[in-house]
C-alpha positions, 0 to 999 in steps of 0.5 A: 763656712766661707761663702763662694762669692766667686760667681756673684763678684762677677756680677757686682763688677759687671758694668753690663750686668744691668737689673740683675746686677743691681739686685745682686748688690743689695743681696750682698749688702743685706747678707746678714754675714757679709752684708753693710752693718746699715744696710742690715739694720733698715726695716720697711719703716726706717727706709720709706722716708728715704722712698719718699725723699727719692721720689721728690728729688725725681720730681725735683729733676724734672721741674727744674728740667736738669735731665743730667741729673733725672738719670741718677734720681730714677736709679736712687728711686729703683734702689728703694723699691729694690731695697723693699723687695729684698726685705719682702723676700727675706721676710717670705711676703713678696719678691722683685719678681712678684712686685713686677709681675703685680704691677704688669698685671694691673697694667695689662688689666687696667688697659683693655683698650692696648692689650685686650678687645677694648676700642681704643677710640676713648678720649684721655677722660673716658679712661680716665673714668675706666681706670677710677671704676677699675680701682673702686671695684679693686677696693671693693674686692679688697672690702674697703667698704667706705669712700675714702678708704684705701686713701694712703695716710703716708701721702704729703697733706695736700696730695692727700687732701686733694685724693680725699676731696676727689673720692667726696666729689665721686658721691657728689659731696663737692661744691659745683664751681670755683666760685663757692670755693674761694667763697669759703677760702675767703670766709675761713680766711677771715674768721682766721683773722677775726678770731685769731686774738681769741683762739687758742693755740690749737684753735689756729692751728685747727683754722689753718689746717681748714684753710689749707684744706680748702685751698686744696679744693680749689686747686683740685677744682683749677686742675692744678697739682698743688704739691708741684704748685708750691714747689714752683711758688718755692723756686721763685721765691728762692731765686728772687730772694737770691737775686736780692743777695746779690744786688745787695753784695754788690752794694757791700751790704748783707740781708741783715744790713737792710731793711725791707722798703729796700729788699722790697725794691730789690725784690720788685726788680727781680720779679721785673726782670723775669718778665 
């Protein structure tokens, strides 16, 4: 029996058509008679790294400050969670509608102080501690009994190390100051270093993961996101090392033609010439 698609067309070609446009498409593309062969095929599993992918390319627009581009990324992230929710109503677990309404109604809970009788008069860290006991007794609720229950196993290591870390320092499982951290990034950097002659391979691969470990810490205890951190420390590196590139073009030389006392040089009056 042929669909009737008359109705739904009209929508799918509404430039105006906005969110429910949107969820019409990936309806179309879902049906297991019309739909994309692709798109029929995903699961929750096989489409989460795309969520994830989409999710760094929207922090990517924003580092780089390219808010020509951050208007498509945010639109390629809608799609994923439109994409998930498609599959949660095939599947008779959860729709658009009741994601939506889930997270309204955590917003509206979790800020008495803008939509209920709660004082706004609050500094940015009072609510900060409001939001995290709002969410202990949310896992407590759930009966995730331990500290570090509820911590996403999917997140990038050093997001989740730093979330790791941070529900520790909530029992008082922390170092007191910086100091006693990079205390420990030294010491676990030199027993790197002592003993790598002597280790196996999946020894160094345990030291190292320790080291990164602890470097988390400190940027936990810095304040700094480390994610967004090494991304930035990735970004300069690219451009200098381009900046290198096109120095050593325009002495009719490659990269593999050089040595590194020159690229060295080069790398020097890049860094420099950022100044």
């Amino acid at each position: 029996m042929t669909k009737d698609l008359t109705a739904s067309d009209a929508l799918v070609h509404d430039p105006e058509g906005g969110l429910p446009r949107l969820l019409e498409i990936m309806a179309r593309l879902r049906d297991p008679e019309t739909g994309c062969p692709w798109d029929i095929e995903q699961d929750f599993a096989t489409i989460a790294p795309y969520t994830i992918e989409e999710a760094y390319e929207v922090a990517d627009a924003i580092e780089r400050g390219a808010w020509g581009e951050l208007e498509g990324e945010l639109g390629d992230l809608l799609l994923q969670v439109v994409y998930h929710a498609r599959m949660g109503e095939e599947a008779g677990v959860f729709d658009f509608a009741s994601v939506t309404k889930a997270i309204s109604d955590k917003m509206v809970d979790r800020h008495p102080h803008v939509f209920g009788e709660e004082s706004r008069d609050k500094t940015a860290e009072d609510q900060t501690r409001d939001w995290e006991k709002m969410k202990a007794a949310e896992r407590e609720a759930r009966a995730e009994a331990g500290v570090l229950d509820g911590v996403a196993a999917g997140l990038p290591a050093l997001t989740r190390a730093v979330k790791l870390q941070k529900r520790a320092a909530r029992v008082g499982f922390d170092w007191p100051t910086t100091h006693e951290v990079i205390a420990k990034i030294v010491e676990e950097a030199q027993e790197l270093e002592d003993a790598r002659a002597t280790l196996t391979e999946a020894e160094v691969f345990e030291e190292f993961g320790d080291l990164l470990f602890v470097i988390a810490n400190l940027a936990r205890h810095l304040k700094v996101d480390p994610e967004a951190a090494l991304r930035a420390a990735n970004a300069k590196f690219t451009r200098r090392f381009r900046s290198i590139e096109a120095a050593l073009r325009e002495r009719g030389k490659r990269p593999e033609d050089s040595d590194l006392a020159e690229m060295d040089a080069l790398w020097n009056e890049a860094k420099a010439a950022e100044r």
